[in-house]
N, C-alpha and C positions, 0 to 999 in steps of 0.2 A: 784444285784438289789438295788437302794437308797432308802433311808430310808420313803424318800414320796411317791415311787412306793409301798413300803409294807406295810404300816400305809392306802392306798389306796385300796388294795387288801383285806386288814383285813376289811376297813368298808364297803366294796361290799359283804366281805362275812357274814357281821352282818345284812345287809340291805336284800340281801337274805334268809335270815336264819328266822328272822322276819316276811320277806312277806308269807313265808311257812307256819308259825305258824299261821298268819290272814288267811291266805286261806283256813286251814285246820280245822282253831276254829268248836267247836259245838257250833251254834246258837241259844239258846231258845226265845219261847215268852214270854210273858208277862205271869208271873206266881204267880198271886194275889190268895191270897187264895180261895176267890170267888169265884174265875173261875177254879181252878184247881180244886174242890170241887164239883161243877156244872160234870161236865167233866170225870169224874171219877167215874166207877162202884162199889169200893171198896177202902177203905180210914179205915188208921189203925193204933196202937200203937202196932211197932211188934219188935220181935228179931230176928233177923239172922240167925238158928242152925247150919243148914248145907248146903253147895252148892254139886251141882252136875257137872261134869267135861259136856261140849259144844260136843254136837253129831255135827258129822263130822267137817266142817268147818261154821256152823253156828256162827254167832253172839249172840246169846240166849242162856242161862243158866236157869236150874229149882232152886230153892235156897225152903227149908224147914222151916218156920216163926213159931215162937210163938206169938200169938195176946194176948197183954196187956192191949190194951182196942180197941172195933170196933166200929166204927164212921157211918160207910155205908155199906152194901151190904152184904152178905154170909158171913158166915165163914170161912177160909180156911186154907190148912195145910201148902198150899204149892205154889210159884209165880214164874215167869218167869220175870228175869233180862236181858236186852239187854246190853251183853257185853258177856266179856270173863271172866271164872272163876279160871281161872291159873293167872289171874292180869296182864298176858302181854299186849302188845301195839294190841290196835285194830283200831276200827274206831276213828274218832273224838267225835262221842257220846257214844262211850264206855264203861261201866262204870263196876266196879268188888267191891263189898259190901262183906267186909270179916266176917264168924262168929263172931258170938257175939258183932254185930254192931246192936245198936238200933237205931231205927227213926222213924219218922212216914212216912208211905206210902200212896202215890195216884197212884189205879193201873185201868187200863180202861184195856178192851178187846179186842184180837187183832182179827183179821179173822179168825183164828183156836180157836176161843170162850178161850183163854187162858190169864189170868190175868197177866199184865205186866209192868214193869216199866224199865222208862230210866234217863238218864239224863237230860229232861227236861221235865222230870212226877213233877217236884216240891216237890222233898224227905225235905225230913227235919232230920238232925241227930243229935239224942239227944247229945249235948258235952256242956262239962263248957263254949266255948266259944260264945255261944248264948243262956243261960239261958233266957235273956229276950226276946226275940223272942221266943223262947219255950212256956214261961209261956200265951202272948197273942194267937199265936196258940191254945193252948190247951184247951184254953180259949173258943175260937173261935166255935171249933170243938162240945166242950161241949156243946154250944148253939145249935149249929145245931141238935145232937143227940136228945137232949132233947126237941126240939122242933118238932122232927121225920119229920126234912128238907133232904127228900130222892130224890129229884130232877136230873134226870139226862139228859142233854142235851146239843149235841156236837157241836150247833150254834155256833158261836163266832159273840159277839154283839160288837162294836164301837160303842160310845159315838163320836158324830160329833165336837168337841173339843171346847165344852162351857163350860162346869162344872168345870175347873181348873181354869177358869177366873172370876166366880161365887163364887168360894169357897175362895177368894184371901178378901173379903170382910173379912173373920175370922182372916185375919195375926194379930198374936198378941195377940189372945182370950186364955182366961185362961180357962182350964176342969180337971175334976181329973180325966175323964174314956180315955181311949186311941184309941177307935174305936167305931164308930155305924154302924149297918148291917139293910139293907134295901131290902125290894122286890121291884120292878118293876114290872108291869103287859100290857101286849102290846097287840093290838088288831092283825089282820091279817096283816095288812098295818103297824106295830109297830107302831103305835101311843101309848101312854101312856093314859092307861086306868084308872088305880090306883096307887099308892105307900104304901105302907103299915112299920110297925116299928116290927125289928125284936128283936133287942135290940139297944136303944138308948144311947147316952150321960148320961140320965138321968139328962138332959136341956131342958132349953123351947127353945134353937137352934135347937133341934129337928126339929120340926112343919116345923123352917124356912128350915132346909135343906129337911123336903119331899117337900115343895113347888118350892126347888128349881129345885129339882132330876123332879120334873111332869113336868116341861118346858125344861127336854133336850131332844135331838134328838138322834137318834139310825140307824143304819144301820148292814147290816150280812157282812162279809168277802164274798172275790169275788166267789170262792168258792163254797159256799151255797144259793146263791143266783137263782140259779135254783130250790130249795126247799122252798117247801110254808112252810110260817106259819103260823101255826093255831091260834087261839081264845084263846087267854087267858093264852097267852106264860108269863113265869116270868124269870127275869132276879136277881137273886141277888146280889147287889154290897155294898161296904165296904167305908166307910170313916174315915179315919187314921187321930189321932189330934198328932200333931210331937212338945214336948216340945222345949221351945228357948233353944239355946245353944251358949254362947259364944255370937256376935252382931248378931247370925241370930234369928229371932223374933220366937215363936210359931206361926204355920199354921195349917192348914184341906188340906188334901190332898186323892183321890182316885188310888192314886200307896201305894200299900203294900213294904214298905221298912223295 
């Protein structure tokens, strides 16, 4: 075989090999803390102790937590992880959390009323290489707790995509705080009823961005859209101030990065 038949063979089988990986990715959504937050029956600072080996050929494992601090919901002793607890190859959202892994947990309920997390539950694990995303998390969470924001509901709302073209107004704006957190309140029809400040900036850009947040528009995933909603639905959403770096300017943005 010549040498361009087999430098030809080798990149069919790199191009295949590739497209198997795309095909097979675990795809998450959007997993702002918000929303994962909203969404989630129980939300934690926990430890790992022990896993428990996967009945039959289930994908689901029981694992035994210590809670370091609780954010939402019950207490518990003990969660169910989707994945495999041997750490072999499973599915594409797979996932095997070995003792004495700390992180923080968001775990919703499954159909068998059991508390669970995956790969796109939005874990967070405590490690040196995300210190500062930890510390604004925990931050975050803190708020919530102490403001007894127990909220829980599985809507998922779209912003009809004006608020990123709205916030582009701040490119450039100097803050010392890194996030303001915001209710939304929608009537049956989501229209926007009120906005209220859960922790702000501690800026008079405050004011300007509930005013701005009252002029967007909202819709449900296709989904939910058979399900009413009721009077006086609230949405919490998050606005992230992103320091300049290097030519790119300081912004406001509503994706959690």
């Amino acid at each position: 075989m010549s040498t361009y038949f087999r430098t030809l063979q080798k990149t069919l089988q790199i191009i295949t090999f590739l497209f198997s990986i795309a095909n097979y990715a675990c795809i998450c959504n959007d997993q702002r803390i918000t929303k994962k937050y909203i969404q989630s029956e129980f939300v934690a600072k926990v430890k790992i102790i022990k896993n428990y080996k996967n009945v039959d050929s289930k994908e689901i494992y029981k694992a035994d937590i210590i809670i370091n601090e609780l954010y939402k919901g019950e207490s518990l002793k003990s969660i169910y992880i989707n994945g495999r607890s041997d750490g072999n190859m499973g599915s594409s959202c797979s996932i095997f959390i070995p003792e004495n892994t700390e992180l923080i947990i968001y775990a919703q309920k499954n159909n068998n009323g059991k508390y669970t997390i995956g790969m796109c539950s939005g874990l967070l694990y405590l490690k040196k290489s995300n210190l500062k995303k930890q510390v604004r998390e925990l931050e975050i969470l803190k708020i919530f707790k102490t403001q007894g924001i127990n909220l829980t509901d599985k809507i998922n709302y779209r912003e009809k995509g004006t608020l990123s073209k709205k916030l582009e107004e701040f490119k450039g704006i100097k803050l010392d705080k890194e996030y303001g957190i915001y209710e939304i309140y929608f009537d049956s029809n989501l229209k926007i009823t009120n906005v209220k400040q859960i922790s702000g900036f501690e800026n008079p850009i405050d004011k300007k961005l509930m005013d701005i947040l009252s002029t967007t528009e909202w819709t449900r995933t296709e989904e939910i859209l058979k399900n009413e909603v009721t009077e006086n639905r609230k949405l919490i959403i998050g606005i992230y101030f992103y320091k300049s770096e290097k030519e790119n300017s300081s912004f406001l943005s509503q994706f959690y990065l």
